[in-house]
C-alpha positions as CSV (number, residue, x, y, z in Angstrom):
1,X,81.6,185.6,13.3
2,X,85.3,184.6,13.6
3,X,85.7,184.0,9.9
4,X,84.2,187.8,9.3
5,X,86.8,189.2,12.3
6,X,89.6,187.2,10.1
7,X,88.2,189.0,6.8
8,X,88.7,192.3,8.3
9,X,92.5,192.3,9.3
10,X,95.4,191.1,6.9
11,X,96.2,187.8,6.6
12,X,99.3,186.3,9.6
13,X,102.1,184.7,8.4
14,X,104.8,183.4,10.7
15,X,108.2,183.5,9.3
16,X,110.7,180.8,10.6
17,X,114.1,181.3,9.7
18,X,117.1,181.8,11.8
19,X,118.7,183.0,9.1
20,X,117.8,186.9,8.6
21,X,118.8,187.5,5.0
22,X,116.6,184.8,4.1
23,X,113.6,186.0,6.1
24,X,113.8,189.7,5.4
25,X,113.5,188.4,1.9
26,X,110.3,186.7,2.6
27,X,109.1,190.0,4.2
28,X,110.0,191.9,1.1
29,X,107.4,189.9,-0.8
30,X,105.0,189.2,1.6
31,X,104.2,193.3,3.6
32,X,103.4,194.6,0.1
33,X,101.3,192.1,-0.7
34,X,99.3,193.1,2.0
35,X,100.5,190.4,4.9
36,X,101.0,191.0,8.6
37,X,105.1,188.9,9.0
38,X,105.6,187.6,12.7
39,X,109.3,186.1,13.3
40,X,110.3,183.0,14.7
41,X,114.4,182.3,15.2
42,X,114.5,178.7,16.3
43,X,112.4,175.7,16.3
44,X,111.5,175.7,19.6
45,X,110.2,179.1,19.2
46,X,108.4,178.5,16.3
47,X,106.3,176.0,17.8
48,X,105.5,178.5,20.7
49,X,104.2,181.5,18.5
50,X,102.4,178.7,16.0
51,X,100.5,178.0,19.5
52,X,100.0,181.5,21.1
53,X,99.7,183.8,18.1
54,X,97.4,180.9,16.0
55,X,98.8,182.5,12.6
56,X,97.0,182.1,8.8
57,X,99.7,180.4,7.0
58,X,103.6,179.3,8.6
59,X,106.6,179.7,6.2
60,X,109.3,177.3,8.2
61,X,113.1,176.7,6.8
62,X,113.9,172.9,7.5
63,X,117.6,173.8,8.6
64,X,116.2,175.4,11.9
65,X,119.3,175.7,14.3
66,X,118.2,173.6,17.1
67,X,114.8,171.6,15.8
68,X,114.7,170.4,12.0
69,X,111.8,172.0,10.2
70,X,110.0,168.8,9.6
71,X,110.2,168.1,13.1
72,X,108.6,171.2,13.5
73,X,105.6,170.8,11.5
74,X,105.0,167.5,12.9
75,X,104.8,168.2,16.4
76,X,102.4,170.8,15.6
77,X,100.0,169.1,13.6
78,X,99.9,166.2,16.5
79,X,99.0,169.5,19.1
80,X,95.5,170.3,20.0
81,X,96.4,173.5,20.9
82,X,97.5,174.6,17.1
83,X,94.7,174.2,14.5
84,X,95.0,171.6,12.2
85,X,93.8,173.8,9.2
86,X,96.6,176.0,9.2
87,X,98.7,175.7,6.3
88,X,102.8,175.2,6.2
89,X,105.1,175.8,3.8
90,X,108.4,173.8,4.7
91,X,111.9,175.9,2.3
92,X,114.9,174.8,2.5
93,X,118.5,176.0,0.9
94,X,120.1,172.3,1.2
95,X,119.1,169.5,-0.8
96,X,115.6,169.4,-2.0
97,X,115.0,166.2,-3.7
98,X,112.2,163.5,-4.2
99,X,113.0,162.2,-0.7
100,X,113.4,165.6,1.4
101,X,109.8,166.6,-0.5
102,X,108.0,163.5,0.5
103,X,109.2,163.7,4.5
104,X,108.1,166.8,4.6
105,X,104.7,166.1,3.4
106,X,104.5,163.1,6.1
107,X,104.6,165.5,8.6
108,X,101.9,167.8,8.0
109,X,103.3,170.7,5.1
110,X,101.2,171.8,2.5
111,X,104.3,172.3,0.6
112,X,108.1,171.7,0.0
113,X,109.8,174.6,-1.5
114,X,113.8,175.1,-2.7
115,X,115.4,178.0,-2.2
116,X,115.6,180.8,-4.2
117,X,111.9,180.9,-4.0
118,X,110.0,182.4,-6.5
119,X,108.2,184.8,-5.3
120,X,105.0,185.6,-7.9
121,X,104.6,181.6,-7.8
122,X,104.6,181.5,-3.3
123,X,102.5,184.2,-3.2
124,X,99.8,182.4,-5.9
125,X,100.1,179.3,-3.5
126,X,99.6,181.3,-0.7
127,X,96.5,182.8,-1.7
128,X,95.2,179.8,-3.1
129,X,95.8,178.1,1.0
130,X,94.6,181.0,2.3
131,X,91.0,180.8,0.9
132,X,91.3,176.8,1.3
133,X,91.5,177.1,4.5
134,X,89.0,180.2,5.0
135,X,86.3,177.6,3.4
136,X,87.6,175.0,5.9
137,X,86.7,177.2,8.9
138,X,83.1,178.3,7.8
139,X,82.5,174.6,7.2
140,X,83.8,173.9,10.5
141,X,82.4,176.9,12.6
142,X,79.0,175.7,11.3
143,X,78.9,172.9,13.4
144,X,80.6,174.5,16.4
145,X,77.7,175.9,18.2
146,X,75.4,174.5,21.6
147,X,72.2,174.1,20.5
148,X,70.7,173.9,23.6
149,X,72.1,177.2,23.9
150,X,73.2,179.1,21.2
151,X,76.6,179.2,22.8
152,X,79.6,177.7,21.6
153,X,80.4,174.1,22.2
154,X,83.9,172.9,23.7
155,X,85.6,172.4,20.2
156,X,83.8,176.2,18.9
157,X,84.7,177.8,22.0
158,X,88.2,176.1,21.9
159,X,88.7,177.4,18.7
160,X,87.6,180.5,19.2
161,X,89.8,181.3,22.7
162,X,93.0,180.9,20.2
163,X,91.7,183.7,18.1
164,X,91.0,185.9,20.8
165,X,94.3,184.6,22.5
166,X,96.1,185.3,18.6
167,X,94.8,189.2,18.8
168,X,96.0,189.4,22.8
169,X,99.3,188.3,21.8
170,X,99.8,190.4,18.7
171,X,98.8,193.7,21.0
172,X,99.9,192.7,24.3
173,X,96.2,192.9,25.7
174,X,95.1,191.2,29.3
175,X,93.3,188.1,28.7
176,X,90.6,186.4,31.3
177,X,89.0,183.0,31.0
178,X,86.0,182.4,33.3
179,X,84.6,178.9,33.9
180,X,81.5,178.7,35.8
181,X,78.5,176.4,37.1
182,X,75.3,177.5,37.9
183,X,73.8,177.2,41.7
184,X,70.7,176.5,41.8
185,X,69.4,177.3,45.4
186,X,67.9,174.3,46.8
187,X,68.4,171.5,44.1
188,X,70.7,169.0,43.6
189,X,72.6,168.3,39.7
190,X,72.8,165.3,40.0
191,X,69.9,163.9,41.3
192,X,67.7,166.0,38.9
193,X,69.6,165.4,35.9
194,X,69.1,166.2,32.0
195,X,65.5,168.1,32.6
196,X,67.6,170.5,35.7
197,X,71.0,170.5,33.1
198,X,68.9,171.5,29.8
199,X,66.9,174.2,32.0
200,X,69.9,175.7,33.8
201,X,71.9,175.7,29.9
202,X,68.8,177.8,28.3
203,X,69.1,179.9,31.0
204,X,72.8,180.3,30.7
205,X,72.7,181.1,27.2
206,X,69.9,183.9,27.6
207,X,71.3,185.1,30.2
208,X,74.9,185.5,28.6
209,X,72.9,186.7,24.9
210,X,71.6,189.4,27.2
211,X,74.1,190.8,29.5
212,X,77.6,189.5,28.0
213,X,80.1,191.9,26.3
214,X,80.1,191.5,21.9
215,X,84.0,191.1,22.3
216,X,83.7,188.0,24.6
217,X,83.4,184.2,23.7
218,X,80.9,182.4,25.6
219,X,80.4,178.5,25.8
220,X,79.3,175.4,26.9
221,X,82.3,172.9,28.1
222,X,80.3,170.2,30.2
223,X,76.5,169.5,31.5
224,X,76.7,171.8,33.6
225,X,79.7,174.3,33.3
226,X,79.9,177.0,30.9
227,X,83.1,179.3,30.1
228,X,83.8,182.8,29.0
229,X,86.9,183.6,27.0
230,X,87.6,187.7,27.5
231,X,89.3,189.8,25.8
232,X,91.4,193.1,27.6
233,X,90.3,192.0,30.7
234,X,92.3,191.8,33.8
235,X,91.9,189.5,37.3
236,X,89.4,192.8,38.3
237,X,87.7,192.8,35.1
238,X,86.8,189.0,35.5
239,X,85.4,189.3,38.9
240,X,83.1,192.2,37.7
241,X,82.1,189.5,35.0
242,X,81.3,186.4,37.7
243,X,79.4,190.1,39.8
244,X,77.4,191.2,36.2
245,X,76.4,187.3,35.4
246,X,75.4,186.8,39.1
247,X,73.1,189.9,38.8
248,X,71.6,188.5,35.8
249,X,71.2,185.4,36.9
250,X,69.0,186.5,40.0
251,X,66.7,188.8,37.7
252,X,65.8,186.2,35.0
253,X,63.3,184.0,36.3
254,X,64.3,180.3,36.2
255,X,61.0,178.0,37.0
256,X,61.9,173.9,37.2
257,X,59.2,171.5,38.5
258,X,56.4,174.0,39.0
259,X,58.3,176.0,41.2
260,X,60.9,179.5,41.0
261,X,63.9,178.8,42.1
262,X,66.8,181.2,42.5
263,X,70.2,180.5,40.7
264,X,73.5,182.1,41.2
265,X,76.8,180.9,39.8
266,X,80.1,179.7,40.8
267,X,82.9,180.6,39.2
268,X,87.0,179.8,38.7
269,X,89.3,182.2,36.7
270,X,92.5,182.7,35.4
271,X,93.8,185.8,33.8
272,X,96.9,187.6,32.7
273,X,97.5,191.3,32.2
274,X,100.0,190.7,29.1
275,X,99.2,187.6,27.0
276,X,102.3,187.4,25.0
277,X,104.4,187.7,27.9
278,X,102.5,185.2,29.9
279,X,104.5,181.5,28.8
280,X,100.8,180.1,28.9
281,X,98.5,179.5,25.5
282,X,94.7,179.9,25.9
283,X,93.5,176.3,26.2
284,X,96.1,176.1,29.2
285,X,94.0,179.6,30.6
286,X,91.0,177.4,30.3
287,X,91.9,174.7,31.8
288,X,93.4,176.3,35.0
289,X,90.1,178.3,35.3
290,X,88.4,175.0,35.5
291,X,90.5,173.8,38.3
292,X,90.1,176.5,40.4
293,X,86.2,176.4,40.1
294,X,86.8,172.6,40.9
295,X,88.9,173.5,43.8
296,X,85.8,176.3,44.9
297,X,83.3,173.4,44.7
298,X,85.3,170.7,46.7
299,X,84.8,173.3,49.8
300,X,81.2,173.0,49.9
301,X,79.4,176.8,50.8
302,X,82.0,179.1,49.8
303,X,83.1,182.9,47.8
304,X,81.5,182.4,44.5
305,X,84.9,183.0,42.8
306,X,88.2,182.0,42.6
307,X,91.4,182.8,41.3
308,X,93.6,179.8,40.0
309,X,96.2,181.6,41.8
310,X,93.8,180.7,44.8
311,X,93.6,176.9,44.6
312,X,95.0,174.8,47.2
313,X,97.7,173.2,46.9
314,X,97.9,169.1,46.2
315,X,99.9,168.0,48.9
């Protein structure tokens, strides 16, 4: 699904260059040709958007003003939070040689380009990365899913919060992430184990199938937790989402052992009401939403939500 979202929208290239001759140039070849340009003015920067926005392709100038270019590139192919798939193009207007080229493809670039460019020959190259790394994805995306199911497993679902995360950034949407456990009245996780686990996940992933919104990303990130990645949805909008899932969850019979047994969920959540102006990336949203649900389960009976901005503090 998320390479056919990609298909639909012009392709993302973030521009690096402190330098604004240089990168107005770039734009000049790269808006006709049908490219969206986002701008980055330092290295520090740079590695930011790369993160948040989770562009196509990255066009970065080694002489950045506070972080060299192939400094850059490596700390962002050594980042989980970036995908490793992403091409970049390292340019440079100083020296060029045998040695520059082969530093910057030790840390991660596609490729090493002197300036003037030329711009018929980048845009080829660009096309030709582009559809490299559109193949890369679909290969990728097909083993990203839960069978048990028919959700998203951790790396899918990973993956996929950065290209909702990308879209919230680009607009300035909300953004919610929802991690939650299911409750099964009267039965304990653990001492049940992978028959109570595989139940509860076929009931999360019919449940979600039936009542979850299209726009939202739903999947598995442990035995028994399960997270939702949503789209233009405030801190209200996530609580109606924990409310709706809980509804569903009591109308969908769930029989284990011979007997029905009623199951509600727990949920943690963290959201923002502007994404790009929010300093946090979406694996970062994820992982606070899980420590507020851990925080909600280390008080025994309690709400059936809450807010990282809830959790108590670690004294």
């Amino acid at each position: 699904m998320a390479n056919r979202e990609r298909a639909n929208r012009p392709p993302v290239v973030l521009v690096c260059n402190d330098q604004e001759w240089s990168a107005r140039s770039l734009e000049s070849i790269l808006v006709p040709s049908g490219y969206t340009v986002l701008r980055a003015y330092t290295g520090q920067q740079a590695i930011q958007r790369a993160r948040t926005a989770q562009p196509d392709l990255i066009i970065l100038d080694a002489q950045m003003p506070d972080i060299h270019g192939t400094e850059v590139c490596r700390t962002l192919r050594d980042d989980p939070r970036f995908s490793s798939t992403t091409p970049i193009i390292i340019t440079t207007a100083g020296p060029s040689g045998r040695a520059q080229r082969l530093e910057a493809y030790r840390a991660g670039a596609w490729e090493f380009l002197g300036q003037p460019l030329d711009g018929e020959a980048l845009l080829l190259k660009l096309e030709t990365f582009l559809r490299s790394k559109v193949e890369v994805d679909r290969i990728r995306e097909e083993t990203m899913m839960d069978p048990s199911t028919g959700l998203y497993n951790m790396r899918g679902l990973t993956r996929r919060a950065r290209e909702i995360a990308s879209e919230a950034y680009r607009r300035r949407h909300a953004l919610a992430c929802v991690v939650f456990s299911p409750d099964p009245s009267g039965l304990d996780l653990e001492s049940n184990g992978l028959e109570l686990h595989l139940g509860l996940a076929g009931l999360v992933g019919q449940v979600f199938r039936g009542s979850g919104r299209v726009s939202d990303a739903a999947g598995r990130v442990g035995p028994s937790e399960f997270a939702v990645v949503a789209p233009a949805t405030r801190a209200e909008g996530a609580v109606r989402l924990v409310e709706r899932l809980n509804q569903s969850m009591e109308a969908t019979p769930f029989a284990f052992q011979g007997r029905e047994v009623r199951v509600r969920i727990r949920a943690g959540y963290c959201a923002v009401p502007d994404f790009a102006a929010s300093g946090i990336d979406a694996v970062e949203m994820l992982l606070r939403a899980t420590t507020a649900l851990r925080d909600l389960q280390s008080d025994g009976p309690s709400p059936a939500i809450r807010a990282f901005e809830q959790v108590s503090p670690v004294i």
